[in-house]
C-alpha positions in Angstrom: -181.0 9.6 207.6 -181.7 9.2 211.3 -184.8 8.1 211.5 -187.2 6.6 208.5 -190.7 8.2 208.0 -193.7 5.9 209.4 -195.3 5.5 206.4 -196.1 6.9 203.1 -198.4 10.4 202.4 -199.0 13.3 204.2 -198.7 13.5 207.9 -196.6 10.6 208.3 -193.8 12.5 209.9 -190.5 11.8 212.0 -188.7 14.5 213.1 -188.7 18.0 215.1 -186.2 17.0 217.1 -183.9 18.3 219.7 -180.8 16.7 221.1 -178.0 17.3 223.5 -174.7 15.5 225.1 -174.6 13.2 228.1 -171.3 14.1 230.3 -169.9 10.6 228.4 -169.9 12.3 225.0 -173.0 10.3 224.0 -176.2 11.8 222.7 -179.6 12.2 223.7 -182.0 13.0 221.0 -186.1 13.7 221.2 -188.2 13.8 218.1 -191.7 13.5 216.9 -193.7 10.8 215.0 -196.9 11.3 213.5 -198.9 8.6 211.6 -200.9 10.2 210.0 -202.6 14.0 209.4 -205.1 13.2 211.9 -203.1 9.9 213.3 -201.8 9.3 216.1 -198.8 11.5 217.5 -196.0 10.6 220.1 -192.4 11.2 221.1 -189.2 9.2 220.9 -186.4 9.7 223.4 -183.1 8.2 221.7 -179.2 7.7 222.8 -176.6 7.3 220.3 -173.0 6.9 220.6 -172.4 8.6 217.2 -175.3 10.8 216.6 -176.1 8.9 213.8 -177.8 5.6 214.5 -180.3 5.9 217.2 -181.5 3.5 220.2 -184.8 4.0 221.4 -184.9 4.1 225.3 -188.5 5.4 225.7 -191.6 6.2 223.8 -194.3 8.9 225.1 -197.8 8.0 223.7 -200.4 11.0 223.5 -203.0 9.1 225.0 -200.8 9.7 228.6 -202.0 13.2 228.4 -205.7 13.0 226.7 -204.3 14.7 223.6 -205.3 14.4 220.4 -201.2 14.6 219.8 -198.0 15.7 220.7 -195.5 17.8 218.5 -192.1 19.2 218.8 -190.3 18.1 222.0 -187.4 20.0 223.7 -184.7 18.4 225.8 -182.1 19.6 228.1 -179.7 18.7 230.6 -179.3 20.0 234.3 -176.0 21.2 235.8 -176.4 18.4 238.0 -177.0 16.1 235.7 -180.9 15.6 235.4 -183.1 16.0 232.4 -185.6 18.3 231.7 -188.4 17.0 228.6 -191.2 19.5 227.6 -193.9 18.0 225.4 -196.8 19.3 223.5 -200.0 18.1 223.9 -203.1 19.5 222.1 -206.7 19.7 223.1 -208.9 17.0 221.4 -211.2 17.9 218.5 -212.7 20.2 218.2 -210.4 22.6 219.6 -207.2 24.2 218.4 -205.7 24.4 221.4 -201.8 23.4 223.1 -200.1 23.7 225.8 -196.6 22.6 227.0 -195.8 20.1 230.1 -192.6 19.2 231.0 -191.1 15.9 232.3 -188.4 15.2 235.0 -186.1 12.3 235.1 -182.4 11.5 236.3 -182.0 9.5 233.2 -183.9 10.2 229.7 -185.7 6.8 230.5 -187.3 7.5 233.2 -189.3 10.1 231.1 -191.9 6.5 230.6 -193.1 7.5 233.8 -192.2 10.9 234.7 -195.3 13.0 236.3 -196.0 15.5 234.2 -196.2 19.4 235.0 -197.8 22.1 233.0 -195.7 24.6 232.7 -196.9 26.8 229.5 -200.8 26.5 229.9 -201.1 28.7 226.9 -205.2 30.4 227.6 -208.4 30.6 225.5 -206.8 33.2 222.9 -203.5 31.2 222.4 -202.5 27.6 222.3 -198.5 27.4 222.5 -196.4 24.0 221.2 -192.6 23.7 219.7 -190.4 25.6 222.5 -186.9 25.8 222.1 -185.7 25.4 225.8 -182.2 26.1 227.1 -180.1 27.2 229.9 -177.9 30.4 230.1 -174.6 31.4 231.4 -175.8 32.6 234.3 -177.6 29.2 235.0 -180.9 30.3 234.4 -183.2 29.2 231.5 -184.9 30.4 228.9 -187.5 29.0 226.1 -188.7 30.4 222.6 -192.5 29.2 222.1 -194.5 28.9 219.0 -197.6 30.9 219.7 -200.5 30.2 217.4 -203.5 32.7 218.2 -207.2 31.0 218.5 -209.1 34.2 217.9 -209.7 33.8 214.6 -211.8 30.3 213.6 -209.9 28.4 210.8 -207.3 30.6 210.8 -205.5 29.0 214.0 -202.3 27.9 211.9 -200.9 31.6 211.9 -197.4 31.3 214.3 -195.3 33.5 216.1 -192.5 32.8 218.6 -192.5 34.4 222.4 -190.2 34.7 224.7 -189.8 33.5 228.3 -187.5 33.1 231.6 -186.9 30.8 234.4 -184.5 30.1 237.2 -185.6 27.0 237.4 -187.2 25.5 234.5 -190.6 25.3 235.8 -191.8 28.3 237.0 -191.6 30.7 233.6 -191.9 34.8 233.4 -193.5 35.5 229.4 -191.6 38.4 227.4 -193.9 38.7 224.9 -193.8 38.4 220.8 -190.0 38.3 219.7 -190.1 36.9 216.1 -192.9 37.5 213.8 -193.9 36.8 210.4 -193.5 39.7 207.5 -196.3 40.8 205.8 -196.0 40.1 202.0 -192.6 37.7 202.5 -192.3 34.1 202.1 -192.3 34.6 205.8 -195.4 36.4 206.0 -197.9 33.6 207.4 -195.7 32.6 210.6 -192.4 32.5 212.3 -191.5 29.9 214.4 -187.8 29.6 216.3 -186.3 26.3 215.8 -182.7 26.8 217.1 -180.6 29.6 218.6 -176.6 29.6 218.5 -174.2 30.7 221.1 -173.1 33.4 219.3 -176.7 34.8 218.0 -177.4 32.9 215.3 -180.4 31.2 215.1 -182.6 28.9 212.8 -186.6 29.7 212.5 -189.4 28.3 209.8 -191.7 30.2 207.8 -194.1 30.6 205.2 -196.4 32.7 203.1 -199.8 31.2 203.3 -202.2 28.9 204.9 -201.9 26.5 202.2 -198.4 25.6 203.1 -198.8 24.9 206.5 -196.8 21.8 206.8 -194.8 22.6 204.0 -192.5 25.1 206.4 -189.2 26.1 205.1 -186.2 27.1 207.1 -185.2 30.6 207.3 -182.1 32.4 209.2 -182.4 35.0 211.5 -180.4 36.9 214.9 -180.5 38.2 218.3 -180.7 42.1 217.8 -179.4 42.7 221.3 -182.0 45.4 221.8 -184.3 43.2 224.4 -184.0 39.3 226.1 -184.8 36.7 223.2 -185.4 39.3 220.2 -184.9 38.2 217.1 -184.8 39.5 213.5 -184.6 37.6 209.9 -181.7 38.1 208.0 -182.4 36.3 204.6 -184.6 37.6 202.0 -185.3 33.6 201.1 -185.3 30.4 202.6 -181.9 29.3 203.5 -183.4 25.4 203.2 -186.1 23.3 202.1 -186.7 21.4 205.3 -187.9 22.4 208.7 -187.6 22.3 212.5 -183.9 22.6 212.0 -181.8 21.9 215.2 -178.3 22.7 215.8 -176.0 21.2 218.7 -173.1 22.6 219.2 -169.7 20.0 219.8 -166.7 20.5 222.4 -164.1 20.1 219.3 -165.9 23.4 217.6 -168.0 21.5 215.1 -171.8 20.8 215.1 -174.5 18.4 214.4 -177.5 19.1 213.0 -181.0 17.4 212.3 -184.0 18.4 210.4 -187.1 17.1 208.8 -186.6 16.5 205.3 -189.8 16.0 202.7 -190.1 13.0 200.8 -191.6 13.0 197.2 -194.5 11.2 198.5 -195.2 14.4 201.2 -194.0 11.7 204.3 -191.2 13.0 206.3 -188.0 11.6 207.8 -185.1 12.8 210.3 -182.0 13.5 209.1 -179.0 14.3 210.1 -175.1 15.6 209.0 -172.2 16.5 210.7 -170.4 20.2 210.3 -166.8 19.9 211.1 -165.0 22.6 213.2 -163.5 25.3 210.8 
């Protein structure tokens, strides 16, 4: 375990995180904390020299933004060695809306007092949250957003995952729908991108029905090669009981990942485990 739950019950949540290496071999790690189902939301940005127990060097209160919370943060590192944090706000009650900002610092803790831009303004039909963010091979970036669509009333918890380009980071080109959920699957009420692998391989949560919102599981899934950022499920079940699964990728071959595991009492903690190289 990485990081405890807040508190006992429903919506008392750590977790969703993302985390990456610093060129000294430490880490940086991002995650979410709720209190709460309709409590209070922020984001933790953490260094640890093993991975494993975790040093808090800034805290990112929604109130900095007029949300009603944040979710799922996603953190990367420049080539020249800045840091890039985009955060999800949402709209206060009653709308079901979210958008994504993003943060710049030279060091993860001078996200405290970062100006923040809006980079995916989401509009009235769709409110966006959880992007995966990363940079490609060719220096470029790229993100994976949870789209949730506001057309319907009470029905705003249905997710897809987009996908979109940058050369910078901040100014974004949108691709469009590239995971969605299956109609009559466990995956069938939403599909939302977690984690993609070098190779392909990539990590996404799902479920069947309204009722289990929160109660996400993690499914497996692929680039299909066939367009930018398109992926396709390839397990007929849930690989894993958890969710927001994130995968980082070590220089000896191995990996480290972290999740958000459910506690019998329906509060939520950060945990973590390290894969070995094979």
């Amino acid at each position: 375990m990485a990081v405890p739950a807040p508190g006992t019950g429903v919506g008392w949540w750590a977790g969703s995180s993302q985390a990456a290496l610093d060129d000294d071999g430490t880490y940086v790690i991002a995650y979410r904390v709720r209190t709460g189902v309709h409590g209070r939301g922020s984001n933790v940005v953490a260094r640890s020299e093993d991975g494993e127990r975790l040093t808090t060097v800034c805290t990112i209160e929604q109130d900095r933004f007029r949300a009603q919370s944040l979710e799922k943060p996603s953190l990367v590192r420049t080539d020249d060695g800045r840091w890039h944090l985009y955060v999800c706000p949402a709209a206060p009650a009653p709308s079901k809306h979210w958008w994504i900002d993003v943060l710049e610092a030279d060091d993860p803790a001078g996200f405290a007092d970062a100006e923040a831009r809006t980079v995916f303004p989401g509009d009235e039909n769709t409110g966006v949250k959880d992007p995966f963010v990363r940079r490609t091979p060719d220096g470029g970036w790229e993100a994976w957003i949870c789209c949730h669509p506001l057309d319907v009333p009470d029905e705003e918890d249905r997710m897809t995952t987009a996908y979109a380009t940058s050369a910078d980071g901040l100014a974004w080109d949108w691709h469009g729908t590239v995971l969605a959920p299956r109609p009559g699957r466990w995956d069938g009420r939403g599909a939302r991108l977690t984690a993609v692998l070098p190779d392909g391989r990539a990590a996404y949560d799902g479920r069947a029905t309204k009722e289990e919102n929160w109660f996400e599981q993690i499914g497996l899934a692929r680039l299909t090669g066939n367009r930018p950022g398109e992926l396709e499920q390839t397990n007929d079940e849930p690989a894993a009981d958890a969710r927001y699964l994130d995968v980082l990728a070590l220089p000896d071959g191995g990996y480290r990942i972290y999740y958000e595991a459910r506690l019998p009492d329906e509060s939520h903690e950060l945990r973590t485990e390290l894969i070995p190289p094979r």
